[in-house]
Structures are given as C-alpha cells and as structure tokens.
C-alpha positions in Angstrom: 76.0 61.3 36.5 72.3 61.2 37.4 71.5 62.3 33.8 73.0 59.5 32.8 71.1 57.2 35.0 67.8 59.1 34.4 67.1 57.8 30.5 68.6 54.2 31.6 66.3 54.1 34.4 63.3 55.2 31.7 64.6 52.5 29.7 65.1 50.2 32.7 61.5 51.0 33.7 59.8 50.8 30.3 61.7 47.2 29.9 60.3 45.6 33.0 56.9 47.0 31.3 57.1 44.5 28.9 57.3 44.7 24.9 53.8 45.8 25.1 55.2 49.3 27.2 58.1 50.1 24.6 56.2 49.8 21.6 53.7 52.0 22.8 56.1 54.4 24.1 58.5 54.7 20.3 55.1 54.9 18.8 54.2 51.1 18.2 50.4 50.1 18.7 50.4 47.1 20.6 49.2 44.0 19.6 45.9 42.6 20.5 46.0 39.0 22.4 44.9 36.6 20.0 41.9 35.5 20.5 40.7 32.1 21.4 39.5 30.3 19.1 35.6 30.4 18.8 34.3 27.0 20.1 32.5 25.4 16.8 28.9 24.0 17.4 28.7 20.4 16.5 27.1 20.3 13.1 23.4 19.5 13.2 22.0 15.8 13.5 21.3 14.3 10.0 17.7 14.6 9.8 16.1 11.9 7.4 13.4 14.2 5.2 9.8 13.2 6.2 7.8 11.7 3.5 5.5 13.9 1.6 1.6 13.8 3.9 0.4 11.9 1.0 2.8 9.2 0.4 2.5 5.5 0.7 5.2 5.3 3.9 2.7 7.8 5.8 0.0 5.8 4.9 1.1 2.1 6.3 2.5 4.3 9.2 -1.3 5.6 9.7 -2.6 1.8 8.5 -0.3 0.6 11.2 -1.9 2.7 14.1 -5.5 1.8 12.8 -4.8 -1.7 12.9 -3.3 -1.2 16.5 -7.0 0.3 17.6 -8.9 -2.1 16.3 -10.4 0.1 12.9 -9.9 -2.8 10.5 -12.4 -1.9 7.9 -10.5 1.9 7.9 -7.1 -0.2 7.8 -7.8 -2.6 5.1 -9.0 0.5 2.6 -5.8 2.1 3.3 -3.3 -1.0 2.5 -5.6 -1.4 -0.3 -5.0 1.7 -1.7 -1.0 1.3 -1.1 -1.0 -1.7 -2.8 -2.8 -0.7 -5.9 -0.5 2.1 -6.9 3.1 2.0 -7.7 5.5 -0.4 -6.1 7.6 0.7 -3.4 9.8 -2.5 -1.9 9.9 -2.1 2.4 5.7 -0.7 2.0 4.1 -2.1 -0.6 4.9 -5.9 0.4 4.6 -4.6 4.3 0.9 -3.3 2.8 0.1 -7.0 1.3 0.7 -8.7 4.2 -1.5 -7.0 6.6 -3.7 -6.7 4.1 -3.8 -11.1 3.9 -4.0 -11.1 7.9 -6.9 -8.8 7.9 -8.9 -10.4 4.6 -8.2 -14.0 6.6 -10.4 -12.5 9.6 -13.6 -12.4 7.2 -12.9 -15.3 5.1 -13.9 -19.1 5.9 -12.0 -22.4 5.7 -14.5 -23.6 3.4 -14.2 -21.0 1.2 -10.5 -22.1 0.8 -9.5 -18.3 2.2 -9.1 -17.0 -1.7 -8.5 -13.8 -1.1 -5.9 -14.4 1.5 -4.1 -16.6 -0.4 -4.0 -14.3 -3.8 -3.0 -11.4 -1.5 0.1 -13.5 0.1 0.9 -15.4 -3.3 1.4 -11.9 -5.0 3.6 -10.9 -2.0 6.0 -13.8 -2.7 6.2 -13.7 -5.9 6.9 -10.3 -6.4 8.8 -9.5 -3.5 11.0 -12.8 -3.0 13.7 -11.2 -0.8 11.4 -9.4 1.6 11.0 -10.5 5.1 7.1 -9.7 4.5 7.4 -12.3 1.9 9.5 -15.0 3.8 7.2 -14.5 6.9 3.5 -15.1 4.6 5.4 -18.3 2.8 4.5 -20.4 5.8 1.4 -18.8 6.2 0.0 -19.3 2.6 2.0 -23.2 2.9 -0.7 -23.6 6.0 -3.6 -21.9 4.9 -3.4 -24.4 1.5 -3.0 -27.6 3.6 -6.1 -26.6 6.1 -7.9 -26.1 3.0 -7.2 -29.1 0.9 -7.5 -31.1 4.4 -11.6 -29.1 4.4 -12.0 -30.3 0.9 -10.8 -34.0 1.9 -12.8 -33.7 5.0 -16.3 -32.3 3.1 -15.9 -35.2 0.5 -15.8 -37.7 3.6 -18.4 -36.1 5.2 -20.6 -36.8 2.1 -19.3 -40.3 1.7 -20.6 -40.8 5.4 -23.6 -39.3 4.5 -24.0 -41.7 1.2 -23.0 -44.5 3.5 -25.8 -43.6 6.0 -28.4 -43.6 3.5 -26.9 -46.6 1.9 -26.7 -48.5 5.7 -30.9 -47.2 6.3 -31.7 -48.5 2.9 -29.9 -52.3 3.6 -31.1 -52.1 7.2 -34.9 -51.5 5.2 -34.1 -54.3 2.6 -33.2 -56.6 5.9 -36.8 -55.8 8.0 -39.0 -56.6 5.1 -36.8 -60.1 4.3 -37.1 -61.0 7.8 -40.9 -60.1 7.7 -41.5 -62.0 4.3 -39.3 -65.1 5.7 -42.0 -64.9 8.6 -44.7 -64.6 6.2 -43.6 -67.7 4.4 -43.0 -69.5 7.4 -46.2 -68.9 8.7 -47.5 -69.9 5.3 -45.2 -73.3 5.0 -47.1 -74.3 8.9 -50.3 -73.8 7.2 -49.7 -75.9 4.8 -48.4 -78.5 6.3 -51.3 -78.4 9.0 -53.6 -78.9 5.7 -51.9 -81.6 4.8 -52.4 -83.9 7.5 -55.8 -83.3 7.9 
C-alpha cells in the first residue's frame, strides 16, 4: 500500500509545484516569463533645420539684434545686402521695411524722403500679401502727404516772401508820393503867397 501512495504523493507533490515543477521533472525546460514589454522613448522633438551661417534668415535675425543696440549704419548694410540678392517672401520684404525705417532717420522732409519712399513702394508692390507690405502702405500714404503738404508749404513761403518785397516796394512808392504831395504843397503856398504880393 505505501508504494502505491509513494509515486502519487511524488506526483501529488510535483503538481502543487506548478507546471513549471513537472516539466522540469519529465525533462521539459521551463518557460521563461515573458518579458515586459520595453517602455518606448517618445520619438525625438521635430527639430526645424537651422539655416545655413550664411543665409538671408540668419542675416535679418543678426540685422534684427543690430538694430535693437542701436548699430544702424552695421544694420542698414546688412538689409541692404538681403535685399539685393534673390527674393525670399517672410525676409526679403521684412529686410525692405527696416531698411525704409532706418533710410527715413537720415532723410529730410524737404527732400520728399526718396529713398524711403522707393524702398517702401518696392515692398508693396512686390510683396502685396505681406504684412511688411500692408504695415509700410500707411506709412509711404503719410510720408507722400507730409511731403506734398512741404512742397505746398515752401511755395507759400515764397509767395509770402514775394508779397513782402512787393508790400516794402508799395509801402516805398507810398513815402515818396506823400513826400512829393508835400513838396507840391509847399510849392502851390509859394505861389500863391507870390501872387498877392
């Protein structure tokens, strides 16, 4: 009787082990546990390639900053240069307009600010849609009315002027008829003192 009991105790015993126990015992390798899944990285931020050193978008960026410190003269060679080569809409009509702000600092109302003007013209003309361009239509609209009211306010200047001369020579005219009425008066007394004599 116990050696019947003795191999279903083994078995009894190897069962509770678990699956793991009895394949291992008839010659089974056991399984690994599956590993958990590896926890994937989130994939890298887009990055946005940076403009070659050269390019006309490092160049306004670099414009931009000597603007901001007061290095005009530096500035205004740079947008310059931007806007003399190839066209690149979002810089090159960016480039234009800071380039008209900085050439109005050294122009004069009486000049008619040419340069300014032909700078923002060019920027609305051939860049309609850009905000540089709706942003210097104003500008250019204001600069053209100061100047035209200059020009109207030069000629009036010089018709005062004309008028002043005009007004000295009548108020000249006027002295020397008063003086010669005088002189005739005088002479008409004379007279007629001679004549009753």
């Amino acid at each position: 009787m116990n050696r019947i009991f003795s191999p279903l105790l083994i078995l009894f015993a190897l069962a509770s082990g678990g699956c793991a126990t009895l394949s291992t015992f008839f010659g089974q390798a056991p399984e690994p546990p599956a590993a958990p899944e590896p926890h994937k990285p989130p994939p890298p931020p887009r990055v946005t390639p940076l403009p070659p050193p050269k390019s006309p978008a490092l160049q306004l960026v670099r414009a931009r900053e000597l603007m901001q410190s007061g290095k005009d003269e530096a500035a205004r060679e740079l947008l310059q240069k931007i806007s003399s080569e190839k066209s690149i809409p979002g810089v090159t009509d960016e480039a234009l307009f800071h380039q008209g702000l900085l050439s109005l600092r050294n122009e004069h109302e009486t000049g008619g600010y040419p340069q300014t003007r032909q700078l923002l013209e060019r920027l609305i003309h051939d860049y309609p849609g850009s905000v540089w361009a709706v942003q210097a239509a104003p500008l250019n609209d204001l600069l053209m009315a100061y100047w035209q009211s200059e020009i109207s306010l030069i000629k009036a200047r010089r018709q005062i002027k004309g008028l002043e001369k005009s007004n000295n020579s009548l108020t000249r005219e006027n002295k020397e008829m008063h003086l010669n009425i005088e002189k005739l008066k005088s002479l008409e007394q004379e007279l007629g003192q001679k004549s009753r004599r």
